[in-house]
C-alpha positions, 0 to 999 in steps of 0.5 A: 712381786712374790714377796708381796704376795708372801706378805700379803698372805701372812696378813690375811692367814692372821685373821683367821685360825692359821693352820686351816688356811692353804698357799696357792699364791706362788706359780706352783708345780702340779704337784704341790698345786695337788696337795694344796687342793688335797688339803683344802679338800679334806678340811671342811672349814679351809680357807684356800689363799690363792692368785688367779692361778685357781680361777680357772680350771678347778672344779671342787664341790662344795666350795660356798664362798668367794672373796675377792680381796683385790677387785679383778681387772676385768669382768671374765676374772671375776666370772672366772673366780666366782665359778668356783662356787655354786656348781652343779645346782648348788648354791653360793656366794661371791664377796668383793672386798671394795675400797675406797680406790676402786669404787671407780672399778666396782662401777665399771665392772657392774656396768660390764653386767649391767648391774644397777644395785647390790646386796652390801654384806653385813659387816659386824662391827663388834669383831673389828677390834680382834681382827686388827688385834691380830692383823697389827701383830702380823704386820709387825711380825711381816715387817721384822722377818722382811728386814732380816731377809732383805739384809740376809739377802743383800749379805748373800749377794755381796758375798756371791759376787765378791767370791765370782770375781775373787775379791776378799772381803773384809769385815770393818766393823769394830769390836764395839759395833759387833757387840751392838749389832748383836744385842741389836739382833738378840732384842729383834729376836726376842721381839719377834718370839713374842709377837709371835706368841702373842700372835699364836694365843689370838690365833687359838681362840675364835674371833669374838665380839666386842659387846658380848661377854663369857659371863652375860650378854650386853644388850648394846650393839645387838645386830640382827645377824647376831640376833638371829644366831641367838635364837638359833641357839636358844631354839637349838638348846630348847631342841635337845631338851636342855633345862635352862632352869639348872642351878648347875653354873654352865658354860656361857656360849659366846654368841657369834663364835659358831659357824654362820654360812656367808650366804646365810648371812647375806640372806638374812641381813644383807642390804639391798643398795643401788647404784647410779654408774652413769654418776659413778662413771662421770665422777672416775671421769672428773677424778682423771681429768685432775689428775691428769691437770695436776700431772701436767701441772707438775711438769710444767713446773719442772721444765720451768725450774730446769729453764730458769737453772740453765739460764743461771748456769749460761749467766754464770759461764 
C-alpha cells in the first residue's frame, strides 16, 4: 500500500512545480506531520499531497481549495476533507476528480446530501497535452525506480535470510551475463538520468496552452475562462499606464500562465449540471446484477470443467 501511494504521488508532484508540492502520504510522526504543515504554510502557492491523515483535525487558514483525487467512501469523508477549506467566514471550493468507475459513487454520495445537480468545473483542454507530457515522463521514471527497488529488495532479503540460517551463498552467473547485466544497468541508468532531466526542464516553466503562443495569440480554442484571464491582463496593463503602442519588442505574456483562484474559475466558467440519482442508482443497480450473473456464470463454468476432469481421471483409473 505505501508503495502505491509513493507512486502515486510522484505522478501527481509531476504535473505540477515539484519543489511547492509537501508528502503527508505515509503515517507520519508528530514531528514531520509539523514540519509538513510548517512548509506548506509558509509557501503561498503549495500543494500539500496528503491521505485522510490531514482530513481531520487541522485547522490552516487560508486554505482555498480541495481536491478529491480518489472519491472518499463515504459522506462524513468527504465532509471531513472539505472542512479544510472555507474557515472562519471565509470562502472556497471543493474539486472531486470523478471517473468513469465512480460515477455509481459520486451518485451515491449526492443522494447522502440530497444533492440533484452540480457545478462541473471548467477543464481547459488546450493544457491536456503538457499535463500528459509530464505525467507520461513521471510514469516512465516511477516504473524504472520501482523495478530497480524491487530487485534491490528481493536481493536484500535473500541475503538477509541465506546469512540468518548460515548458508553461502553463490554467485552463478557467468563472465559474459555479468558484463551484460551491467551494460543492461548502465543503459537503464543513463535512461533514467534524462527522463529525469527531461522531466525537470517541463517542470521549470509554467503549464501552457496548447493554442497560444510566445509570439501572437491563436483565436482557436479561446474559452471563456481564458477570455476572461485576457481581459484581465489587457485592463491590468491599461491600469498601470502601460503604452501598448511602444515600438519597443516587449515580452508576450502567455495567457493562462498567471495565478487564476479555482473558485474564481468555478464562478465565472463553471457549469450548472443536474443529475437524476434515482437513474444513476438503477443503473449501478443493473451494473451489479451483471456482474454478479457473470461471476456466477464463471463459476458454474469451472465447477463444470473440474467435473468433467474428474470423470476422465475416474475413467482412466
Amino acid at each position: 500500500m505505501a508503495e502505491i501511494l509513493s507512486s502515486m504521488f510522484f505522478n501527481i508532484t509531476a504535473i505540477f512545480m515539484a519543489e511547492n508540492c509537501v508528502s503527508s502520504h505515509q503515517p507520519p510522526s508528530p514531528l514531520c506531520l509539523m514540519q509538513a504543515i510548517d512548509r506548506f504554510r509558509s509557501n503561498e502557492h503549495a500543494i500539500l499531497v496528503a491521505t485522510d491523515v490531514a482530513a481531520r483535525g487541522l485547522d490552516i487558514p487560508g486554505v482555498r481549495t480541495v481536491v478529491h483525487y480518489q472519491l472518499p467512501h463515504s459522506a462524513e469523508v468527504y465532509v471531513h476533507r472539505s472542512g479544510r477549506t472555507a474557515r472562519a467566514c471565509t470562502d472556497g471550493c471543493s474539486i472531486a476528480l470523478i471517473s468513469s468507475n465512480d460515477t455509481s459513487k459520486f451518485a451515491s454520495l449526492c443522494k447522502s446530501f440530497s444533492k440533484e445537480s452540480f457545478q462541473r468545473f471548467p477543464l481547459e483542454e488546450s493544457y491536456m497535452s503538457e499535463v500528459m507530457g509530464r505525467l507520461s515522463l513521471a510514469r516512465q521514471i516511477d516504473k524504472i525506480t520501482r523495478k530497480d527497488s524491487q530487485e534491490k529488495a528481493k536481493k536484500t532479503w535473500f541475503e538477509q535470510n541465506a546469512e540468518s540460517i548460515e548458508l553461502m551463498v553463490e554467485n552463478d552467473d557467468s563472465e559474459e551475463e555479468r558484463v551484460n547485466n551491467h551494460k543492461q544497468k548502465r543503459v537503464t541508468s543513463m535512461q533514467l538520468k534524462n527522463l529525469q532531466q527531461e522531466l525537470n526542464t517541463q517542470l521549470s516553466r509554467p503549464l501552457q496552452p496548447k493554442s497560444f503562443s510566445h509570439r501572437y495569440l491563436a483565436g482557436a480554442g479561446i474559452s471563456p475562462l481564458l477570455q476572461h484571464q485576457f481581459e484581465e491582463l489587457t485592463r491590468q496593463k491599461l491600469d498601470h499606464g502601460v503604452n501598448l503602442g511602444d515600438n519597443k519588442r516587449r515580452k508576450m505574456v502567455v495567457i493562462g500562465q498567471d495565478c487564476v483562484e479555482p473558485l474564481q474559475a468555478l464562478r465565472s466558467s463553471g457549469q450548472e449540471v443536474r443529475m437524476d440519482v434515482k437513474e444513476m442508482t438503477e443503473k449501478r443497480r443493473d451494473i451489479e446484477s451483471l456482474r454478479r450473473k457473470r461471476k456466477e456464470e464463471k463459476k458454474r463454468l469451472h465447477d463444470q470443467r473440474r467435473k468433467q476432469k474428474k470423470r476422465l481421471k475416474e475413467v482412466d483409473e
